[in-house]
C-alpha positions in Angstrom: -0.2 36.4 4.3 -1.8 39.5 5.6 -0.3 41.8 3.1 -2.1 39.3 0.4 -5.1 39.0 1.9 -5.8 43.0 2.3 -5.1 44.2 -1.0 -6.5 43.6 -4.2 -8.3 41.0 -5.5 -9.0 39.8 -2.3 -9.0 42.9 0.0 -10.4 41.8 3.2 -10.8 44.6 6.3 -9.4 44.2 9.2 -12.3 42.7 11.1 -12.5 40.3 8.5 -8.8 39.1 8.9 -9.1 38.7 12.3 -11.5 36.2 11.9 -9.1 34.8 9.2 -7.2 32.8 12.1 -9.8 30.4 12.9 -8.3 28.1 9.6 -6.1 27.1 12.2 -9.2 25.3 14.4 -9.1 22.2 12.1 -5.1 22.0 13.0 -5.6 22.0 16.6 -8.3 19.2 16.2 -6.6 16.7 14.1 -3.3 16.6 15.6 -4.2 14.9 18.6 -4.6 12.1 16.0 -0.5 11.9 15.1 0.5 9.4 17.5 -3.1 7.6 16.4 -2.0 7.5 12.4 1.7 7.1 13.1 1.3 3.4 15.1 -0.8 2.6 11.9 1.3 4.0 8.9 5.0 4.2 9.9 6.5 7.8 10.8 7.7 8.4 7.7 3.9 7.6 5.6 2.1 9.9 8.2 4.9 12.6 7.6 4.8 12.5 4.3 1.4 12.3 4.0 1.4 16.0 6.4 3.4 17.3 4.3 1.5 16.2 1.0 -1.6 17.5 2.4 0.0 20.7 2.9 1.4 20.9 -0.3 -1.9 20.5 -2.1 -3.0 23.5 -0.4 -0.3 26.3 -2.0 -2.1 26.3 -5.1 -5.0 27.6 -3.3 -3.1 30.6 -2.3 -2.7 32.0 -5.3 -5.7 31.9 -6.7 -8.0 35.7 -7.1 -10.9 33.5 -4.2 -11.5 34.3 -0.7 -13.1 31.2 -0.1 -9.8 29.0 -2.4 -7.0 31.0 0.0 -9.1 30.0 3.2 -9.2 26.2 2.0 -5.3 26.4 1.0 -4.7 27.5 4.7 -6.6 24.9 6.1 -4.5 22.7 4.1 -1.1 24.3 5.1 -1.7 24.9 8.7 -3.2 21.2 9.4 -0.3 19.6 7.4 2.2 21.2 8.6 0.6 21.4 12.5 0.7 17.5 12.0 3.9 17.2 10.4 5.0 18.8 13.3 3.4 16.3 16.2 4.8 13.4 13.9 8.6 15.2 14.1 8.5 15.9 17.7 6.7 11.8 18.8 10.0 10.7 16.8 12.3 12.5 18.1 11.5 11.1 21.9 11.1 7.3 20.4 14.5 7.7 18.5 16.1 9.1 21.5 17.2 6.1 23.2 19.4 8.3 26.3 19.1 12.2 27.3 15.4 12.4 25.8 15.1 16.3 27.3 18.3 17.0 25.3 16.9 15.8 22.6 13.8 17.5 22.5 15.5 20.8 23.3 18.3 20.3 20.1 15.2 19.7 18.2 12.8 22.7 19.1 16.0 25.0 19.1 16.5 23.6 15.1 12.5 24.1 14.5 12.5 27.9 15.6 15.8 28.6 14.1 14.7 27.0 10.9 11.4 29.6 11.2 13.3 32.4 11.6 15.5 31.8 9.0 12.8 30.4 6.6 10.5 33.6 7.5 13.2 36.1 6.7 13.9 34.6 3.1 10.4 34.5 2.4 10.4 37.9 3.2 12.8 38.7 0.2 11.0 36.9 -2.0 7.6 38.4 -1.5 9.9 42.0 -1.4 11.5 41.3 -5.1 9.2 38.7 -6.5 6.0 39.0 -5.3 3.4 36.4 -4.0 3.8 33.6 -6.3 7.5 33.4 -5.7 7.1 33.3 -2.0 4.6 30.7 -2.5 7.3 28.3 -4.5 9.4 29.1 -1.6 7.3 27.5 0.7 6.7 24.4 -1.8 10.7 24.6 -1.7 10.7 24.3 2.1 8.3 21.0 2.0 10.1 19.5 -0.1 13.4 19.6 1.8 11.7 19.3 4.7 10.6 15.5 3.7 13.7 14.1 2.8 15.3 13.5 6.7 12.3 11.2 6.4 14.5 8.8 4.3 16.4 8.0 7.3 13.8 8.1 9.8 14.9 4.6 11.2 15.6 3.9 14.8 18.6 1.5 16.3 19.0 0.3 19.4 22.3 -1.9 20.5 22.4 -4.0 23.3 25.5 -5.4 24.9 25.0 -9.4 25.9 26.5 -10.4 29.3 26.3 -13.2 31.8 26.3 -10.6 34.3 23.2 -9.0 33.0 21.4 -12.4 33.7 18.4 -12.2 36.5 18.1 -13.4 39.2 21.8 -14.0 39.5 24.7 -13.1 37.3 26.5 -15.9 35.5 30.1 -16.3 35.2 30.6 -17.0 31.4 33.0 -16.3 29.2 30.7 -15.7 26.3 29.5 -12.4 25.4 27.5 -10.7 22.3 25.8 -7.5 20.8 22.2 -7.9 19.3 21.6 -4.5 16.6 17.8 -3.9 16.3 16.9 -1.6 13.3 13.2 -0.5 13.0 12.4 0.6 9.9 11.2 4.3 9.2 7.1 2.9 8.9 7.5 1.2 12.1 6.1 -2.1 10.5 9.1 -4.4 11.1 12.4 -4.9 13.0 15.7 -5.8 11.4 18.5 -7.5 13.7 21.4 -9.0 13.6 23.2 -11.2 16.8 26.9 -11.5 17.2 28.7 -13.7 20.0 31.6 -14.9 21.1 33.3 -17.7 22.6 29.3 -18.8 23.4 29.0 -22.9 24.0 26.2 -24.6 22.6 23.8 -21.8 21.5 20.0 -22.9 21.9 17.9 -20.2 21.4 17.6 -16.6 21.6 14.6 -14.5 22.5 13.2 -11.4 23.0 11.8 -10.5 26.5 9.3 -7.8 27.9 10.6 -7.1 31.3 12.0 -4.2 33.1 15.6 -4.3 34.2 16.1 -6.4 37.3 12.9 -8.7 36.0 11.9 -11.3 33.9 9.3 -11.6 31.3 7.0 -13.9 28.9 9.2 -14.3 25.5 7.2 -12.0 22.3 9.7 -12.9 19.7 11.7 -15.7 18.5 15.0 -14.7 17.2 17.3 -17.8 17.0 16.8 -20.7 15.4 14.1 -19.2 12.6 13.5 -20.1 9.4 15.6 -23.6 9.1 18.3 -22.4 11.3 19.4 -24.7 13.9 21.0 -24.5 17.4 24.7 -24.9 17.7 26.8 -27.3 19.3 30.0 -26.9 20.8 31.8 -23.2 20.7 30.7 -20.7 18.4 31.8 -17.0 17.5 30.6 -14.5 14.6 27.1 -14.1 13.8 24.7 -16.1 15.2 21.3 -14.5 13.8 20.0 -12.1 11.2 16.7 -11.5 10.5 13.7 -9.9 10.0 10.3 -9.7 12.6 7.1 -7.9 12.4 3.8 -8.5 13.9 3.0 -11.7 12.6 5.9 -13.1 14.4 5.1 -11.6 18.0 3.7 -14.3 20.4 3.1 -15.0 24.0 0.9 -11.8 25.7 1.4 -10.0 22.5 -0.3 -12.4 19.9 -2.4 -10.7 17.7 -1.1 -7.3 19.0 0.2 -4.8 16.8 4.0 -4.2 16.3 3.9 -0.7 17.7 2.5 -2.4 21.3 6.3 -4.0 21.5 8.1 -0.9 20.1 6.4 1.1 23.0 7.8 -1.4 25.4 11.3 -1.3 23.8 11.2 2.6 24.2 10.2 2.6 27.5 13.1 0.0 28.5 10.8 -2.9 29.2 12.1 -5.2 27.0 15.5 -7.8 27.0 17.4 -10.1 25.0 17.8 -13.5 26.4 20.4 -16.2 25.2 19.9 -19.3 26.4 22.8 -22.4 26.3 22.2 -26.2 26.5 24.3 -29.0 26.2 21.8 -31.7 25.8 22.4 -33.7 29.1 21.2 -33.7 32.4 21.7 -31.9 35.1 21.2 -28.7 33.5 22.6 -25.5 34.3 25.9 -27.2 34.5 28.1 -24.1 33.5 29.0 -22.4 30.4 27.6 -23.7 27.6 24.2 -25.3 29.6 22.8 -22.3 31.0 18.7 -23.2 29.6 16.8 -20.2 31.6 19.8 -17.6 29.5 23.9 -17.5 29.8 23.9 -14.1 28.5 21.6 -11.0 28.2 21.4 -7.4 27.5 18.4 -4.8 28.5 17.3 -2.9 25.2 17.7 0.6 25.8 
């Protein structure tokens, strides 16, 4: 950018281009705001949306204005600074083990990727000029917001008597609930396998650390005209869709994002619960009302 901005038409000194660098200021203030716009819009709207905002400013850069290139590069830096701060708060939430790993793979790919990137340029501004090197860049956005497609997050959790708290249960039964949230962060998807499970009653989603219980937030099972089972049951159980309308207990009203924060943090269970319509309860398999099995989401 320095080679542009010195020579002609533009053909700033060097005082002048030092001063050049304070385009970035508006960067540095906005994306504090990432986390902020992503729990509203979804990670992939407030990533696209970085990236659209940069886009609109490599027009700018072309043009024979002082004043047009210094708005481009306010437009450029504060995209892509944001794009940034909505890459790297994803990569933690969709790192469910190892998050330091995770973080390292990802800044690794992220300098790699500028060193590479900065090196084409290089040969395109070399052969082509400014303009070319310019498309190269709208190139490199472009690419850059397709991983977005995919920007959904799964979490699988193992059901087990001998996850139940306080005490384990000896059961037979067992399950997997699959949670899929989708890339704008606006609803859950899940499905809930068992297997040899006994009169199922209802299942729920928990907050509560491992070791604990918690209030229920979510009603997965029975929804929507389903009905409990009687007698033995295996196969799928539950599918379904929840967002924030559905939340309930301490988190009526609350925004989905308050329970995916709990889910991410490991605060938050599964809870299957038996019952075989007569008294006593808690009989054995099949009559287990406070949960027979259970899995931690994680």
């Amino acid at each position: 950018m320095n080679f542009v901005l010195v020579r002609e038409p533009l053909g700033l000194g060097m005082m002048a281009i030092g001063f050049v660098y304070f385009v970035f200021l508006p960067s540095m203030l906005i994306t504090p705001a990432a986390g902020w716009l992503v729990a509203r819009l979804g990670t992939r709207t407030a990533f696209w949306g970085a990236l659209a905002a940069a886009g609109a400013g490599l027009p700018l850069l072309v043009l024979p204005s002082v004043p047009a290139v210094l708005a481009g590069l306010v437009l450029v830096g504060a995209g892509t600074f944001f794009a940034q701060a909505t890459a790297t708060g994803f990569v933690g939430r969709a790192a469910t083990g190892d998050r330091g790993s995770a973080s390292g793979i990802y800044l690794a790919c992220y300098f790699t990727g500028g060193l590479v990137g900065t090196a084409l340029l290089g040969l395109l501004f070399d052969r082509f000029g400014w303009p070319a090197c310019v498309a190269g860049i709208a190139a490199a956005l472009a690419l850059t917001a397709l991983p977005a497609v995919a920007a959904e997050v799964t979490y699988t959790v193992e059901l087990t008597g001998q996850a139940n708290v306080p005490d384990p249960i000896k059961t037979p039964a067992s399950g997997q609930a699959k949670l899929v949230v989708s890339a704008d962060g606006k609803s859950v998807s899940y499905v809930l396998t068992v297997k040899d499970l006994d009169n199922a009653a209802s299942v729920d989603l928990h907050l509560g650390s491992p070791g604990q219980n918690g209030p229920l937030v979510v009603k997965l099972f029975p929804v929507r005209g389903a009905s409990p089972k009687e007698g033995p049951f295996s196969g799928v159980l539950a599918q379904g869709k929840f967002d924030a309308s559905d939340l309930t207990g301490p988190l009526t009203g609350a925004p989905l994002s308050d329970l995916l924060e709990q889910i991410r943090d490991g605060n938050a269970y599964v809870n299957v619960h038996t019952n075989d319509g007569m008294d006593p309860p808690d009989s054995g398999p099949g009559d287990h009302r406070l949960g027979e099995i259970r899995g931690q989401i994680k």
